[in-house]
C-alpha positions, 0 to 999 in steps of 0.5 A, spaced: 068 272 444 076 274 443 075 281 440 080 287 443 079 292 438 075 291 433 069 297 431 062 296 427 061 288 427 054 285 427 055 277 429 049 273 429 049 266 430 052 259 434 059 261 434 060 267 429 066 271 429 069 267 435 075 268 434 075 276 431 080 280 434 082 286 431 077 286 425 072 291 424 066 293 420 064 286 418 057 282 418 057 274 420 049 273 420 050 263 420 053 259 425 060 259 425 060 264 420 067 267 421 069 264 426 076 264 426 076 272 422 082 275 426 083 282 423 079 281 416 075 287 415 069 289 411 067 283 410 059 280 409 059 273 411 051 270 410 050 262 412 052 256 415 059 256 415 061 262 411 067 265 411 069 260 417 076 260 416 077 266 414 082 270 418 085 276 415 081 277 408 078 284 407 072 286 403 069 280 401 061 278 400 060 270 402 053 268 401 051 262 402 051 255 407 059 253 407 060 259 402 068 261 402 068 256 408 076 254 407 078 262 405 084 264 409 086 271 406 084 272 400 080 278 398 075 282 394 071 276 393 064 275 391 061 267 392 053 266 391 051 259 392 051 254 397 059 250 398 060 257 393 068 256 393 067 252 399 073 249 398 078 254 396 084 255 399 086 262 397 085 267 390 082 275 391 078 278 386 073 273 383 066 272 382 063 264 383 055 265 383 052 258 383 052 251 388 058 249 388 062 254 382 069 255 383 068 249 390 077 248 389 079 255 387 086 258 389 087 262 384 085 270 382 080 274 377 076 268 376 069 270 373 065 263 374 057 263 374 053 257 374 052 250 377 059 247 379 062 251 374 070 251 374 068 247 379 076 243 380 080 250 377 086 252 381 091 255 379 088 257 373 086 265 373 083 270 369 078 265 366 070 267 365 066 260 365 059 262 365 054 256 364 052 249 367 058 246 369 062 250 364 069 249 365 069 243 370 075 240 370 079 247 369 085 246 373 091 251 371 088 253 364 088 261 364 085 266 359 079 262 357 071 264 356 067 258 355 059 260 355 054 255 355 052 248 357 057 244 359 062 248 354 069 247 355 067 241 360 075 237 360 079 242 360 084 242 363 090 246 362 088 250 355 089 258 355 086 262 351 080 260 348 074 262 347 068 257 346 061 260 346 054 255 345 052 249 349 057 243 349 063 248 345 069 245 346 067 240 350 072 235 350 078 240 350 084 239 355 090 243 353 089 246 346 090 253 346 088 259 342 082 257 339 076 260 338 068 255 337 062 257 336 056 255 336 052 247 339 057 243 339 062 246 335 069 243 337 066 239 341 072 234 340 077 237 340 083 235 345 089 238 343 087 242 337 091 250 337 089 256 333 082 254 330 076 257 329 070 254 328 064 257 327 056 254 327 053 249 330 058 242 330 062 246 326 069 242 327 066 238 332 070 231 330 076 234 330 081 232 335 088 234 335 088 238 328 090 245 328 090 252 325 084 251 321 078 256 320 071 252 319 064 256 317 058 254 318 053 248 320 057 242 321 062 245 316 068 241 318 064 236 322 
């Protein structure tokens, strides 16, 4: 509608890439798909929605209805899944693969594969959060590798962790530099820093304690 001198797009759809000036070498495939893209380039927007708020960012993938929908400028991108970082408003250089995962994000390096995992994170960065939603109520918490059904579920703004297993870390929020591994290892742990609890529910009624070492099922319960 508006283009001046953008070269090799395809633009497909009710109102797709209306409001591209200058972009180039974009493929908007959905209604309002890049809709408002003005000089973003390389980017591939597929679904209702997708990338529609775009307007500079380069080199993103968006796949899915309503996917990156509020994402301006950010760059590098990779969002799978329908409402996929649907309400971020920024942050290159993530992967959110998964309804709803990373919904809220504005930070960068975020690694969250999953149904609405890190659902709420947005000024956390470096994170992998791998699982059903795992990580769902990070918010500024960096640094952290949570694996398994709903681990590290509360956290909030604890760094450095890693939880591997099913539930691990469930109730963390702020506690740092802990390490829970296995079912339900640490599964109470708010506060609790420098842990490491190994094996299924090893830990899991600790709460605020910190720098202990528990191995083994139910070790420390």
């Amino acid at each position: 509608y508006e283009n001046i001198s953008g070269n090799n797009n395809v633009f497909i759809g009710y109102v797709s890439g209306t409001n591209n000036s200058y972009g180039s070498n974009n493929v908007f495939l959905g209604s309002a798909s890049g809709y408002n893209n003005i000089e973003g380039t390389d980017n591939i927007f597929l679904g209702s929605n997708s990338g529609s708020s775009n307007l500079n960012g380069s080199f993103n993938v968006y796949l899915g209805n309503r996917s990156g929908m509020t994402i301006q400028s950010g760059n590098s991108n990779i969002m799978i899944g329908d409402g996929c970082g649907e309400q971020a408003k920024g942050g290159s250089y993530n992967v959110f693969l998964g309804y709803n995962a990373g919904k809220i994000n504005q930070a960068s390096y975020n690694t969250f594969i999953g149904y609405q995992s890190g659902y709420s994170d947005t000024t956390g960065g470096y994170n992998v959060f791998v699982g059903y939603n795992s990580g769902y109520h990070n918010m500024s918490g960096s640094l952290n590798v949570f694996m398994g059904y709903l681990s590290g579920f509360n956290n909030t703004e604890g760094t450095h962790n890693v939880f591997l297993g099913d539930e691990a870390g469930m109730s963390n929020t702020s506690g740092w530099s802990n390490n829970f591994i296995g079912q339900g290892a640490g599964y109470t742990n708010s506060d609790g820093t420098n842990n490491i609890f190994i094996g299924n529910d090893a830990g899991r009624l600790n709460e605020s304690s910190s720098g202990n070492i528990y191995i083994g099922r139910n070790a420390g319960y």
